[in-house]
Backbone as a chain_set.jsonl record, in Angstrom:
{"seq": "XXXXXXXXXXXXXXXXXXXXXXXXXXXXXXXXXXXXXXXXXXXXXXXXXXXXXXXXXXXXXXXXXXXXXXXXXXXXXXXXXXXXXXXXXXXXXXXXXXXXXXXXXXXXXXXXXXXXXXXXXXXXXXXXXXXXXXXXXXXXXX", "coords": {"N": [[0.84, -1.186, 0.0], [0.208, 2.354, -1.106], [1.356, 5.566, 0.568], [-1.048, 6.874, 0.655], [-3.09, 5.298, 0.606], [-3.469, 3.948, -1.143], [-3.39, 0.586, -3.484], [-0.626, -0.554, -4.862], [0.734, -0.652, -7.55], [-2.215, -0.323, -9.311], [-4.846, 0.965, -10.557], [-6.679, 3.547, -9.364], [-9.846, 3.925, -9.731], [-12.824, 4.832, -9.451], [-14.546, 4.644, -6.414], [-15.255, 2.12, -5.953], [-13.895, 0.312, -7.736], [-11.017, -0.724, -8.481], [-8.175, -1.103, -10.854], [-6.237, -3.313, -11.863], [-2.472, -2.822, -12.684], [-1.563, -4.525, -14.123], [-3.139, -5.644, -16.045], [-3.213, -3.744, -17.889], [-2.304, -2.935, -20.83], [0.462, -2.341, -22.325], [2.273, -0.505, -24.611], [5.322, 0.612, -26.739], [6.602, 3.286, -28.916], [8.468, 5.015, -31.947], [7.713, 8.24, -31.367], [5.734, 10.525, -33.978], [6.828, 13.203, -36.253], [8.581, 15.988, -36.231], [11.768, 16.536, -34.672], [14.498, 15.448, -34.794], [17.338, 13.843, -33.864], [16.835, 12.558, -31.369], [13.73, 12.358, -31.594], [14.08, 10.449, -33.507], [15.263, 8.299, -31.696], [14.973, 7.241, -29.718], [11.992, 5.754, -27.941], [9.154, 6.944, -27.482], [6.634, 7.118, -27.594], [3.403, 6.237, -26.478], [1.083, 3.712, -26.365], [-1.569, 2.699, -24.668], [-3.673, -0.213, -23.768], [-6.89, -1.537, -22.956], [-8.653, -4.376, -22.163], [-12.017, -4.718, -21.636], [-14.02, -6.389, -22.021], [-12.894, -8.573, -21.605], [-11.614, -8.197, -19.071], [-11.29, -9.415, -15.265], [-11.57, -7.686, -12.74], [-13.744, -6.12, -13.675], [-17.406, -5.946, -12.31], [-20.419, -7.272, -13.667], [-21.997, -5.266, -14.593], [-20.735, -3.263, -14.178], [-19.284, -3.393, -16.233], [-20.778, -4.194, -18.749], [-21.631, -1.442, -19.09], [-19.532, -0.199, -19.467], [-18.84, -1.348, -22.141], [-21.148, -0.223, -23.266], [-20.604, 2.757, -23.915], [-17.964, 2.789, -24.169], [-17.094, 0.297, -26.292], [-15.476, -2.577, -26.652], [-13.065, -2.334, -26.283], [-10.599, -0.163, -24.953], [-8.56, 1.99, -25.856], [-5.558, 3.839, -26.045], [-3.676, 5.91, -27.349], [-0.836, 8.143, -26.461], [1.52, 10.546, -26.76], [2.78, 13.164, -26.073], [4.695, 14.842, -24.827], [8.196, 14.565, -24.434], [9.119, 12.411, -22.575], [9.68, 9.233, -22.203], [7.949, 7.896, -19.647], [6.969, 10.003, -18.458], [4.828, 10.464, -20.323], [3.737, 7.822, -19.888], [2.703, 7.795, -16.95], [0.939, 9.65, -17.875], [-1.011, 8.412, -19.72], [-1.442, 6.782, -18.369], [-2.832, 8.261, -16.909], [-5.281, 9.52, -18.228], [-6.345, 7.38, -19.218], [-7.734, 6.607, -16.535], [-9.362, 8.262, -16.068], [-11.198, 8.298, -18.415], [-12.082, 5.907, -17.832], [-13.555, 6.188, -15.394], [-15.156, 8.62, -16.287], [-16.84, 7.16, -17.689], [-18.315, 5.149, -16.243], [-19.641, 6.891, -14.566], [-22.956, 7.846, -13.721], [-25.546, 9.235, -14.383], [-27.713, 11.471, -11.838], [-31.153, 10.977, -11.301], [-33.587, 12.907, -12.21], [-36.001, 14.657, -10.67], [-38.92, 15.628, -10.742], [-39.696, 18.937, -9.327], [-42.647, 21.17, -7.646], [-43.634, 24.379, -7.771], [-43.68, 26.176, -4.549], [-46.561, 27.635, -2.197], [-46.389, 29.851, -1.505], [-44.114, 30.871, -3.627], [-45.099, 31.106, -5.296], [-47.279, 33.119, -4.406], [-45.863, 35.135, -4.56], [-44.888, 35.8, -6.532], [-47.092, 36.067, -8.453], [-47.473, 38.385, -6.944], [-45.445, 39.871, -7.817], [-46.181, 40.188, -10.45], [-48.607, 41.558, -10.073], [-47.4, 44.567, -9.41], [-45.929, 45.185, -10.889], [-47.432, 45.388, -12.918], [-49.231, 46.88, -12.084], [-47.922, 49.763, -12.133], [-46.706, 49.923, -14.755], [-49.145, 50.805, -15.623], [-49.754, 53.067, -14.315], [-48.213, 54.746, -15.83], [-49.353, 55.436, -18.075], [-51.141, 57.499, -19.91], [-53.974, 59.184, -18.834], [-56.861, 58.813, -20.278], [-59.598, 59.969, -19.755], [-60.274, 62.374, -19.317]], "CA": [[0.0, 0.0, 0.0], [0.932, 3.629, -0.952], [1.069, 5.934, 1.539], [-2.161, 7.533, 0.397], [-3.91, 4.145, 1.151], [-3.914, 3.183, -2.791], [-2.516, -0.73, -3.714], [0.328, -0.081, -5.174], [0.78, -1.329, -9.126], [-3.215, -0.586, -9.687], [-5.029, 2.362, -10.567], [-8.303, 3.615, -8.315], [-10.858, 4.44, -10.809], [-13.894, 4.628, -8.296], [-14.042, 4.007, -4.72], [-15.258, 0.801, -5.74], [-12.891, -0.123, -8.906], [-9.467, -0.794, -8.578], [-8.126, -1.878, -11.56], [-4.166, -4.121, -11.484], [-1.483, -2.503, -13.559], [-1.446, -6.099, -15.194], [-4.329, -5.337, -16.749], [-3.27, -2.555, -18.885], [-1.019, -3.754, -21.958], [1.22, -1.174, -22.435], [3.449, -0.719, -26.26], [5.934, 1.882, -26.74], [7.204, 3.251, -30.248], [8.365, 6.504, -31.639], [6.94, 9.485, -31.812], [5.816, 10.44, -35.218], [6.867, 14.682, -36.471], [9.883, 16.491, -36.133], [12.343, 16.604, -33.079], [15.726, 15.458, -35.286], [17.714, 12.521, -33.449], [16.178, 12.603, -29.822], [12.76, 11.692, -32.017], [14.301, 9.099, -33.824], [16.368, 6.81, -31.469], [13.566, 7.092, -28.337], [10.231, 5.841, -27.931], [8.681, 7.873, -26.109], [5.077, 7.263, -27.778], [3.0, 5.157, -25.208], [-0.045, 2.988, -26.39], [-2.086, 1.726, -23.966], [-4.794, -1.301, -24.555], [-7.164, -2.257, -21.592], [-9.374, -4.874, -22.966], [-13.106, -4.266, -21.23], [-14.66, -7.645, -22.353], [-12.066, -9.506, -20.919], [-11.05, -8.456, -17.58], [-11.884, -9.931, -14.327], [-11.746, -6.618, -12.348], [-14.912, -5.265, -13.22], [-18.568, -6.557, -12.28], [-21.187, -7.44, -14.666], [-22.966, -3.868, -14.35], [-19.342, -2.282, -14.556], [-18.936, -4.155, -17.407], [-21.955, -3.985, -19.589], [-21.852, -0.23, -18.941], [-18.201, 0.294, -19.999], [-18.82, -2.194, -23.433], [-22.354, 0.649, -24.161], [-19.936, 3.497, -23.792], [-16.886, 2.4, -24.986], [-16.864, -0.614, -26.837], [-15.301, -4.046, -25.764], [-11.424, -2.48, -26.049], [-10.199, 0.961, -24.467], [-7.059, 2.33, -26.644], [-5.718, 5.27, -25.447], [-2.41, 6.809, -27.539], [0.458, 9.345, -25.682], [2.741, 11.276, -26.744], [2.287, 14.72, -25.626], [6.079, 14.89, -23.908], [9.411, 14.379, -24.57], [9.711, 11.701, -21.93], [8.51, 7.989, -22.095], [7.719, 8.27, -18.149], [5.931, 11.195, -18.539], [3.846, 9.714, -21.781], [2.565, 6.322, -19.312], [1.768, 8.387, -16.602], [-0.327, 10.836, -18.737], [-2.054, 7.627, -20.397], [-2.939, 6.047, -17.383], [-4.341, 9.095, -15.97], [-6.407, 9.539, -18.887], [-7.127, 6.135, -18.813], [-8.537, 6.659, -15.179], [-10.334, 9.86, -16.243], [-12.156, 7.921, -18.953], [-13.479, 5.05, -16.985], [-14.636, 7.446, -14.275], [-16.542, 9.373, -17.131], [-17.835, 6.178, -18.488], [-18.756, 4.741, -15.112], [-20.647, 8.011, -13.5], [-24.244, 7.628, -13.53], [-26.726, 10.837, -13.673], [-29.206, 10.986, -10.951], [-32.576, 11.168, -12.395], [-33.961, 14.569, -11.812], [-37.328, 14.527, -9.65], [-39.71, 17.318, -11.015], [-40.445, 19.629, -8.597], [-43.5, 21.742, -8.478], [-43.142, 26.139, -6.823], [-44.293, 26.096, -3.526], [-47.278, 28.333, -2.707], [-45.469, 31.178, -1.063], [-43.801, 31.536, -4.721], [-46.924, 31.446, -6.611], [-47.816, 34.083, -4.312], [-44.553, 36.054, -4.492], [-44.636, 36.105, -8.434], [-48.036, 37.074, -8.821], [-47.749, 39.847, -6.373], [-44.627, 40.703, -8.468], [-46.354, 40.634, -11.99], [-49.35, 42.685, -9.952], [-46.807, 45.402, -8.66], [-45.29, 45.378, -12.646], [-48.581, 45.857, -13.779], [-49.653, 48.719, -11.357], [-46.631, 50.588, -12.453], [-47.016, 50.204, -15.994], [-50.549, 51.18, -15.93], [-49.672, 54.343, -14.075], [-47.233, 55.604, -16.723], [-50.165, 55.752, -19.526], [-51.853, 58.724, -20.246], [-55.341, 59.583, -18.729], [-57.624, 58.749, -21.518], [-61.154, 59.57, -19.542], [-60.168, 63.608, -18.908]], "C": [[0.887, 1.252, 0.0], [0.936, 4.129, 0.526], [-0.58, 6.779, 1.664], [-3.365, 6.176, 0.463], [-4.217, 3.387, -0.214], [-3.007, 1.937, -2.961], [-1.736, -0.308, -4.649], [0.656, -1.175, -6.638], [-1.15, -1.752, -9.805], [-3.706, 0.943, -9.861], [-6.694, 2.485, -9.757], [-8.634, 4.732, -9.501], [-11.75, 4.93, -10.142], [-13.522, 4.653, -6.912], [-14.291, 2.578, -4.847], [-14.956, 0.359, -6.825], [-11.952, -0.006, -8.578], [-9.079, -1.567, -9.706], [-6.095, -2.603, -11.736], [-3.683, -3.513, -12.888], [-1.166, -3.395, -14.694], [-2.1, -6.216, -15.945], [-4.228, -4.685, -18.517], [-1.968, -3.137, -20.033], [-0.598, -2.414, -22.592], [2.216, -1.525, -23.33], [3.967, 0.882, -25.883], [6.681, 2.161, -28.441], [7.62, 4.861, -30.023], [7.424, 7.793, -31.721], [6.843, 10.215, -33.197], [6.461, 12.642, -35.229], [8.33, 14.728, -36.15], [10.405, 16.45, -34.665], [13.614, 15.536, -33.479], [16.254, 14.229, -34.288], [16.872, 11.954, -32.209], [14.481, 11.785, -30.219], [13.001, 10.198, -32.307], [15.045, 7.96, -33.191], [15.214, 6.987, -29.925], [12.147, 6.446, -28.623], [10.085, 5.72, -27.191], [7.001, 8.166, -26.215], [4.368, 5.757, -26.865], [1.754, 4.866, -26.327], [-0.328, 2.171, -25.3], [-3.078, 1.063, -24.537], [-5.446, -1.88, -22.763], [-8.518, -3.005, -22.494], [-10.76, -5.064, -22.001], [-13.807, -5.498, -21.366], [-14.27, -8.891, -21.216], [-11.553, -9.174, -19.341], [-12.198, -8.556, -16.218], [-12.066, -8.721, -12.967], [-13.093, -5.997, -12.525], [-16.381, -6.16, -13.432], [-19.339, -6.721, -13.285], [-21.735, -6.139, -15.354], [-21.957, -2.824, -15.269], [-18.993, -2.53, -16.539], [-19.646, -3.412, -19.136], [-22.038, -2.159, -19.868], [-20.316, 0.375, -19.874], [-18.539, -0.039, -21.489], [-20.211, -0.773, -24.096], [-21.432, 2.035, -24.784], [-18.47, 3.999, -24.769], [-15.891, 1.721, -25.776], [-16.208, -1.436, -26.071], [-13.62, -3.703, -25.082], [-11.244, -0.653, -25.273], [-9.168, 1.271, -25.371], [-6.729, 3.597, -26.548], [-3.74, 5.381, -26.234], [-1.866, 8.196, -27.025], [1.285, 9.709, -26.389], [3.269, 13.165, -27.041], [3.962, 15.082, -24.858], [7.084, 14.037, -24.799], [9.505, 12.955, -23.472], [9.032, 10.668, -21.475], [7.79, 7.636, -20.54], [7.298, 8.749, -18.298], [4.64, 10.502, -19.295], [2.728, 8.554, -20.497], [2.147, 7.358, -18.185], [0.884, 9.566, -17.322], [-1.249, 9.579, -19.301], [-2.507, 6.99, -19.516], [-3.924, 6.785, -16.254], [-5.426, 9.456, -16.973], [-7.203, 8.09, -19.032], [-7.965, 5.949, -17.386], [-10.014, 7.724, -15.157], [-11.443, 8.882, -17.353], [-13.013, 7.016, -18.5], [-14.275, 5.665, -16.164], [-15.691, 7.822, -14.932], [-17.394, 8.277, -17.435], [-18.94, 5.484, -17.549], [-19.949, 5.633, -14.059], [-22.318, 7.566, -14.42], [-24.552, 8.699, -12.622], [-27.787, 10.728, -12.91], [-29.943, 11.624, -11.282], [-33.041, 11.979, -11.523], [-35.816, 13.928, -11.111], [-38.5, 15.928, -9.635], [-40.31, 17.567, -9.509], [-41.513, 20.622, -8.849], [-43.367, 23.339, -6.908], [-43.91, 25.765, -5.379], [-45.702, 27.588, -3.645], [-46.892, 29.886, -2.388], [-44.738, 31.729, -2.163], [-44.293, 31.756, -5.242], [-47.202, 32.473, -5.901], [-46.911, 35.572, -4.327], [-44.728, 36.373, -5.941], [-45.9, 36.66, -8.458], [-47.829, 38.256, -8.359], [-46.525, 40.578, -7.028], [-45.115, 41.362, -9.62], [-47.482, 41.773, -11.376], [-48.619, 44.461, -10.277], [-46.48, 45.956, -10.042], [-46.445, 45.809, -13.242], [-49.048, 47.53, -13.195], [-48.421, 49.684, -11.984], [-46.997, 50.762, -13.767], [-48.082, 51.122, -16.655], [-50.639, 52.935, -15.131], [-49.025, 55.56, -15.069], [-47.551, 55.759, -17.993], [-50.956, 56.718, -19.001], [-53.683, 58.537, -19.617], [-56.434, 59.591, -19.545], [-59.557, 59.489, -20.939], [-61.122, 61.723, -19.144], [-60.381, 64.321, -20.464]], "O": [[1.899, 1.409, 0.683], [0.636, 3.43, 1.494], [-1.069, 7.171, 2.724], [-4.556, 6.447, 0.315], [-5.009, 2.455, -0.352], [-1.837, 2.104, -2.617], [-2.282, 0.478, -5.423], [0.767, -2.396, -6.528], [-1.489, -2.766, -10.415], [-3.105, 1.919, -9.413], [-7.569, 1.623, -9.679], [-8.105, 5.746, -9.955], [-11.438, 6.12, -10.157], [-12.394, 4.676, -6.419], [-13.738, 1.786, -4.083], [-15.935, -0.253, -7.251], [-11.754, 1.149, -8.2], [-9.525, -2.714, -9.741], [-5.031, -1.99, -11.647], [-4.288, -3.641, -13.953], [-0.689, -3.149, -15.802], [-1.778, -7.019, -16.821], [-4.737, -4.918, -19.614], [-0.898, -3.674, -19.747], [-1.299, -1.634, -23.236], [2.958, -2.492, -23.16], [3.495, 1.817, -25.236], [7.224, 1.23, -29.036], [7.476, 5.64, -29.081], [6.365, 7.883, -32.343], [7.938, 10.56, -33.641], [6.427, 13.254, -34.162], [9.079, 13.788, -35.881], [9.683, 16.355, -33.673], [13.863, 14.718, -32.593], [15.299, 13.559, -33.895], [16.309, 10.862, -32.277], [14.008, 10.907, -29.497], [12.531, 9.181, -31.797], [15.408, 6.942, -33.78], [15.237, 5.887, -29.374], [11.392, 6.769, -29.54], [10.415, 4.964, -26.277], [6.282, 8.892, -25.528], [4.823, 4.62, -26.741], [1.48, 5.766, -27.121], [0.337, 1.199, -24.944], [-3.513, 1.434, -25.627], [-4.834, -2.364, -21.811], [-9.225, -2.389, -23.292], [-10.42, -5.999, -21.276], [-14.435, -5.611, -20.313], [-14.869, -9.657, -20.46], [-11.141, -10.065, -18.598], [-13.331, -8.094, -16.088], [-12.888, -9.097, -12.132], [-13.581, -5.372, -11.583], [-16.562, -6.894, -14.403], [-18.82, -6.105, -14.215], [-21.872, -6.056, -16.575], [-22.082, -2.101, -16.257], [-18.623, -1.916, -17.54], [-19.278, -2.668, -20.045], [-22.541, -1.745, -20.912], [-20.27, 1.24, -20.749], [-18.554, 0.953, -22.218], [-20.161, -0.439, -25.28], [-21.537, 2.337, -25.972], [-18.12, 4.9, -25.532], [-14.711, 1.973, -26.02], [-16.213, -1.239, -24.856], [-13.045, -4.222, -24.125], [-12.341, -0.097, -25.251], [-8.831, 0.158, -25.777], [-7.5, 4.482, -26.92], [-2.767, 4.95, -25.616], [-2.49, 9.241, -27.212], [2.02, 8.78, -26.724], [3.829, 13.896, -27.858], [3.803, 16.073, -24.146], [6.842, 13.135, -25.6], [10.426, 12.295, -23.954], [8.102, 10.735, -20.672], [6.848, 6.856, -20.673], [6.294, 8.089, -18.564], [3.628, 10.101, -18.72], [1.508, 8.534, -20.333], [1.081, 7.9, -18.474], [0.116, 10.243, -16.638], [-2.442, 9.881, -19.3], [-3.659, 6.557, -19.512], [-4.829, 6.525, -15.461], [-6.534, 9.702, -16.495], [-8.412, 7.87, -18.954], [-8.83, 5.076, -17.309], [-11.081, 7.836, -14.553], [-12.604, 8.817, -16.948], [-14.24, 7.046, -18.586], [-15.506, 5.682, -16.203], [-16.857, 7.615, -14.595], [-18.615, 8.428, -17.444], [-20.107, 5.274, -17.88], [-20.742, 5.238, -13.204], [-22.495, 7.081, -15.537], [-24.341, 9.071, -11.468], [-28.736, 9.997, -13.194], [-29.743, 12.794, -11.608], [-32.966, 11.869, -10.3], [-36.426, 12.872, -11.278], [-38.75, 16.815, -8.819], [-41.018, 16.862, -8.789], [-41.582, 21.075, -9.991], [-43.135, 23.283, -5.7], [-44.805, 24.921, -5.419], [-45.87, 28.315, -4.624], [-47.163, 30.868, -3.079], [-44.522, 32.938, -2.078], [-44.141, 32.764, -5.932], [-47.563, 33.317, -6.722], [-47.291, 36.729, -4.144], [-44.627, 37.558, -6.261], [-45.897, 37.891, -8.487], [-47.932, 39.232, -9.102], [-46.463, 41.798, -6.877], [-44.847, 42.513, -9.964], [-47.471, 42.864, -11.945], [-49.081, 45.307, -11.043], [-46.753, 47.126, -10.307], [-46.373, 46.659, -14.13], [-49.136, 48.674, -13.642], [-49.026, 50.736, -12.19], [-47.642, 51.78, -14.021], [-48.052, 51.84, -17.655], [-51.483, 53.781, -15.425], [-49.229, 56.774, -15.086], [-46.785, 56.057, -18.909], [-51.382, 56.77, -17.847], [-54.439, 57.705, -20.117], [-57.068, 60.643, -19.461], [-60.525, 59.443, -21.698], [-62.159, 62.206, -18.691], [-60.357, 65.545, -20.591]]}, "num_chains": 1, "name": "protein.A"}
């Protein structure tokens, strides 16, 4: 265990997902564009692959929900940095960030209806709007 209470070679997706570092199938190549030798003799481009179908980490629910979302495979390409270290952690925090997104569940809204103290607050506003208005027209009966 870290010191932050997290298992250590897994990533905390959830409070109730943890998923094992073993999981994640991690390739490295180079980086495609300019950046002269340092480009070409490094790879420093990360691919990750977490396969969603197949792993034993997440519940049926977890599951089924990830596969509507985001198909059976995850594939997440890096290379935003100069430095293959840098690259995996950046892909497995986006890899954490996307299950999260995929995993949240919106709580279903519950129509509410004004209480009567606002119904009586608004009318007596549109009255008050009206009296006013109706003062600032012309005398038609003189």
């Amino acid at each position: 265990m870290s010191p932050d209470g997290e298992p250590v070679g897994a990533v905390r997706v959830s409070p109730t997902l943890t998923i094992p570092l073993s999981e994640l199938h991690v390739r490295f190549g180079p980086s495609g564009g300019p950046g002269g030798q340092h480009a070409n003799k490094v790879n420093t481009r990360v691919e990750l692959r977490f396969d969603i179908r197949g792993s034993p980490s997440l519940g049926p629910r977890q599951r089924a929900r990830l596969i509507e979302r985001l198909g059976p495979e995850l594939r997440l390409v890096v290379d935003d940095e100069r430095s293959q270290v840098r690259n995996r952690q950046l892909a497995v925090e986006r890899f954490r960030r996307r299950m999260a997104d995929a995993l949240h569940v919106e709580k279903a809204r519950r129509p509410t209806r004004p209480s009567r103290g606002a119904k009586e607050r608004r009318l007596a506003a549109k009255r008050q709007l009206s009296e006013r208005k109706r003062s600032r027209r012309p005398d038609l009966d003189e």
